[in-house]
N, C-alpha and C positions, 0 to 999 in steps of 0.2 A: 432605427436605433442600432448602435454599435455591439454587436456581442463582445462582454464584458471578457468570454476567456480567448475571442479574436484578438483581442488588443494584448490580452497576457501575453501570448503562442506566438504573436507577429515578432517580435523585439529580441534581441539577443543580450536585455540585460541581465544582471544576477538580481534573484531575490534576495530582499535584504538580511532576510533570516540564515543566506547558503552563505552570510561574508564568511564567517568563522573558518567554516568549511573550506572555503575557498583559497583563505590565505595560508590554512595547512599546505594545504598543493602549490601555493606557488613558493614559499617558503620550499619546500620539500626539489622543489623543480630547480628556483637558484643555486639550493647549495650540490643541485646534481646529485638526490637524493631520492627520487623517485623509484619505489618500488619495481619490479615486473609484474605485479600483479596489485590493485584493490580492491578494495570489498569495499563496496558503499551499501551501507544502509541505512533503516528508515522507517517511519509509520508511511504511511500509503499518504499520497497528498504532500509529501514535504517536497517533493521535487527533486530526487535521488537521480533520474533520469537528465531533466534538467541538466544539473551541477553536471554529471558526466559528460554528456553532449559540451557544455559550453570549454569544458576545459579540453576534452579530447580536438576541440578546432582551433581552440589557442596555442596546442602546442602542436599542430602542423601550419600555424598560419609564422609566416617569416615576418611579418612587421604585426607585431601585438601592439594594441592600447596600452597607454602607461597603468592601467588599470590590471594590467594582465589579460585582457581579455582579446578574442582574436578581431582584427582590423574591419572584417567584412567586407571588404571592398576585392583581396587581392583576389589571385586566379585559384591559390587553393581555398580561400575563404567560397568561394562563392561555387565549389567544388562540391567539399563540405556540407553546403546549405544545399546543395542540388542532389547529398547521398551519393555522388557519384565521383568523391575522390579516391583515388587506387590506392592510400595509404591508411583509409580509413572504414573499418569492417564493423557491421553489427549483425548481433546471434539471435534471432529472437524463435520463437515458436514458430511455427508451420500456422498459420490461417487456417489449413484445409484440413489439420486435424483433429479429430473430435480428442484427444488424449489432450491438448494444448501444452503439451511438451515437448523439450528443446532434443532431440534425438540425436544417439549417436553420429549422424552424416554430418550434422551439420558441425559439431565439435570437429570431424577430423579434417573437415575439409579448411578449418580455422587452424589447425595444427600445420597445413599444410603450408598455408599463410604466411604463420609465423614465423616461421626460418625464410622467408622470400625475405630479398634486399627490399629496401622502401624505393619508391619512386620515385615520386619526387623530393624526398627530405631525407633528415637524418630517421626518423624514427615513422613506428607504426601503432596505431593505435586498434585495439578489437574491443567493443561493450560486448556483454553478455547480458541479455536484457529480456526479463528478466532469470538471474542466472539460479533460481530456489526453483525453475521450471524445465532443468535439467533431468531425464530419467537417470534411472542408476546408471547406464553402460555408459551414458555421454560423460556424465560427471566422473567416468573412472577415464576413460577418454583424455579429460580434461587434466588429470592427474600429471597424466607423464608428462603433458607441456608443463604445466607450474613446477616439476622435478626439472627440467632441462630447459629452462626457459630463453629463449633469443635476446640477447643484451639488445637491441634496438626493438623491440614490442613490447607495448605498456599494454596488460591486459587491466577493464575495468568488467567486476563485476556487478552487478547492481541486483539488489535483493530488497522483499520488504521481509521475509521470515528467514530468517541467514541460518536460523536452525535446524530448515529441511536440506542445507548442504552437508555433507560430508566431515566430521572434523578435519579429513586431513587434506581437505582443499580451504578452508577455512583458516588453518594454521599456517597455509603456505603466502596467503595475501594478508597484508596491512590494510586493518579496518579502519573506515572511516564511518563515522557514526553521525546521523545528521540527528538533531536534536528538537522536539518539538518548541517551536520559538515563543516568545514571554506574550500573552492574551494581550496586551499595551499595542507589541509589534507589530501581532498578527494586525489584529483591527486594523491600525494607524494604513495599512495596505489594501483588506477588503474594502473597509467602509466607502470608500472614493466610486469602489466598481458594486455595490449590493446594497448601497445606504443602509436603512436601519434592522433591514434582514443577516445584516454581517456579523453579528453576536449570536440570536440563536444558530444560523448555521456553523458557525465557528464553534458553539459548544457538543453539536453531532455528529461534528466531524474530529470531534478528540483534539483540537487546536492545530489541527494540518491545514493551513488557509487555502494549499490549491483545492482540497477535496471538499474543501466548505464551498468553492467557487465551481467546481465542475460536477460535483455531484447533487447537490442539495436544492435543485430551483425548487419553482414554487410546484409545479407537478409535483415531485415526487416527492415535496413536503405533505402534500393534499395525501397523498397514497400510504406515508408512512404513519400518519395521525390515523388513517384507518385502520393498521396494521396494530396499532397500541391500544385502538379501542375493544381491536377485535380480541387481542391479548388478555387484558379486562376481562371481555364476556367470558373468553375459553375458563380461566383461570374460576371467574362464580361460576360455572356450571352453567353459562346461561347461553353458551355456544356451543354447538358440534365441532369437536376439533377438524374428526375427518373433514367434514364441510366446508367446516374453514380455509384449512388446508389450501383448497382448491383455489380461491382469492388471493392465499401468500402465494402461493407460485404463482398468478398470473400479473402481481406485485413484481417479481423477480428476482432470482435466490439469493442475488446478494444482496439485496436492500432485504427481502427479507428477514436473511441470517443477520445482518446487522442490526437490525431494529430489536431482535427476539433478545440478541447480546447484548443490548442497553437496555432490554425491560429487565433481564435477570442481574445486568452487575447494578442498576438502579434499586431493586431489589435487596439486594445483597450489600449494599451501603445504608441503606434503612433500615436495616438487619444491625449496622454493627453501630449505627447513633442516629438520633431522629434529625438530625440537623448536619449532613452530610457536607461536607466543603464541596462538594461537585455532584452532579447530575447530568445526566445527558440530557432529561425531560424534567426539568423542575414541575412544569403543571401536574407532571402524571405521580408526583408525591404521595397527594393523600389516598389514591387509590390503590397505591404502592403497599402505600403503612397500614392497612389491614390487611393486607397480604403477610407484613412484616412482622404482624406478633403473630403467625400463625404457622405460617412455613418450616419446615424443616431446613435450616441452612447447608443441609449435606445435600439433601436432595436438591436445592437449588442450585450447588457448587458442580453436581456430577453431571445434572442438564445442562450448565453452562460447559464444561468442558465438553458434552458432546456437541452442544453450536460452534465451539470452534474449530474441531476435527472435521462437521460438515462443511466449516468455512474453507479450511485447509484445503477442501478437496473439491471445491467450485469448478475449477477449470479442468475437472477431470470428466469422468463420464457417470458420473450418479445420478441417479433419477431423482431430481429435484421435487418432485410431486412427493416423494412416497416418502425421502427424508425429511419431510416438511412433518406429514403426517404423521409420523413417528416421535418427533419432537414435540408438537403439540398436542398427540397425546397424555405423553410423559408430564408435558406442562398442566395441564390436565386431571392428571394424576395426583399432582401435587397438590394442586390446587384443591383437591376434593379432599385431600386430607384436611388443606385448614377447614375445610368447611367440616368435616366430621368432625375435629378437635373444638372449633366452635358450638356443634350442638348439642357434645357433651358436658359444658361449662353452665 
């Protein structure tokens, strides 16, 4: 059987959801308006990379589709596709470091780049991928080139939280904003590759179709249904968080932190009307809504905001065990107040 995100990955077409996206840039390109610099951004799963990638090989490929897109065939197209065209640079993390951030060397030796003549074409293209995984020195690094930028280098940066940049590298690139696409479209694209599992994954993955399709098999469906039961228990008192703990990390911290983020904002929308337009986990409703007349809405806001500060901080070096446990405490906590508010009633 074909792997469903084989067939996505193999193809250089655009997702239907990036046309919008897409005709900005080339709009932007005919009239010879192309920034020095972009900011694409995004929910996680829209394809931010994608759209980057395919446009950064259209505009070194010398015979484009009438579509805009690049030919695939010529000798920089298939340069391109091999990573190894000399006009075409990406920034990303270091593999080898446990920080998973993008470090000053690599920024300057990009700076170094970008006053080089192009090679084979008129122009040059650098991603920055992801560029929110910049430390501070690289992103100040990055500065002086967006202040003296080379008229033939298009810098793209690509971001899912464009908040942990800098404002005044933020101010210096024309954002580009991809926008989660209408639940019609989305479908009309998974359902072909996921059949009738393309709705609930598409509702957990916030309507980002690629993250409904790479993230969500049925494994880690099997693991996250544990993870919300286990939620459940901590919350009646009828689990050991620390305990617990020890199964959401070996779950994985960001399926974790994510899953904890849709018990508490599912939560927090039962909290504000019993009949919420969206849910992440419709089933887990009614075990929700006695959470919901009992909860503290502060204390459930300030646990939320600390799962996404843990989220924020995944790819750094925190000890995922112990932030777990800390969190499910708290969760915990909470929880034992509704129960005390309850057995004073």
């Amino acid at each position: 059987m074909t792997d469903p995100l084989t067939k996505v990955s193999a193809d250089g077409e655009l997702l239907p959801w990036l046309e919008p996206a897409w005709a900005r840039l080339r709009q932007a390109q005919a009239a010879d308006r192309l920034p020095h610099a972009l900011l694409v951004v995004g929910a996680r799963g829209l394809g931010k990379r994608r759209l980057a990638t395919l446009f950064a090989r259209a505009l070194l490929c010398p015979t484009p589709r009438p579509d805009g897109l690049a030919c695939g065939v010529c000798a920089d197209c298939r340069l391109s596709a091999a990573g190894s065209h000399p006009d075409l640079a990406r920034v990303a993390p270091d593999p080898e470091s446990k920080s998973g951030e993008i470090p000053i060397d690599a920024i300057r030796e990009l700076t170094e780049r970008a006053v080089l003549t192009p090679v084979r074409g008129a122009r040059k293209v650098i991603l920055i991928d992801p560029a929110d995984r910049m430390n501070a020195a690289a992103a100040n690094a990055l500065l002086k080139t967006l202040e003296e930028p080379a008229g033939n280098t298009l810098l793209m940066l690509i971001a899912e939280q464009p908040g942990r940049l800098p404002a005044t590298i933020r101010s210096r690139c024309q954002l580009l904003k991809l926008a989660v696409p209408p639940s019609d479209q989305a479908l009309a694209w998974l359902t072909p590759l996921l059949g009738e599992a393309a709705a609930p994954r598409l509702r957990l993955a916030y309507g980002a179709p690629l993250r409904a399709l790479e993230e969500f098999d049925q494994a880690t469906l099997d693991s996250r249904d544990t993870l919300v039961r286990s939620f459940i228990g901590i919350g009646r008192g009828e689990l050991d968080p620390v305990a617990a703990a020890v199964a959401w990390s070996a779950a994985g911290a960001r399926l974790s932190l994510d899953c904890l983020a849709d018990c508490l904002c599912d939560l927090l929308r039962l909290m504000a009307s019993p009949a919420p337009p969206r849910l992440a986990d419709p089933g887990l409703a009614p075990a929700l809504a006695a959470f919901a007349a009992y909860v503290d809405p502060g204390a459930a806001q300030r646990l939320l905001r600390r799962v996404f500060a843990a989220r924020g901080l995944l790819e750094s070096t925190i000890n995922a065990l112990m932030q777990l446990e800390s969190l499910l405490i708290e969760w915990a906590r909470v929880g034992q107040r509704r129960l005390n508010l309850k057995e004073t009633k």
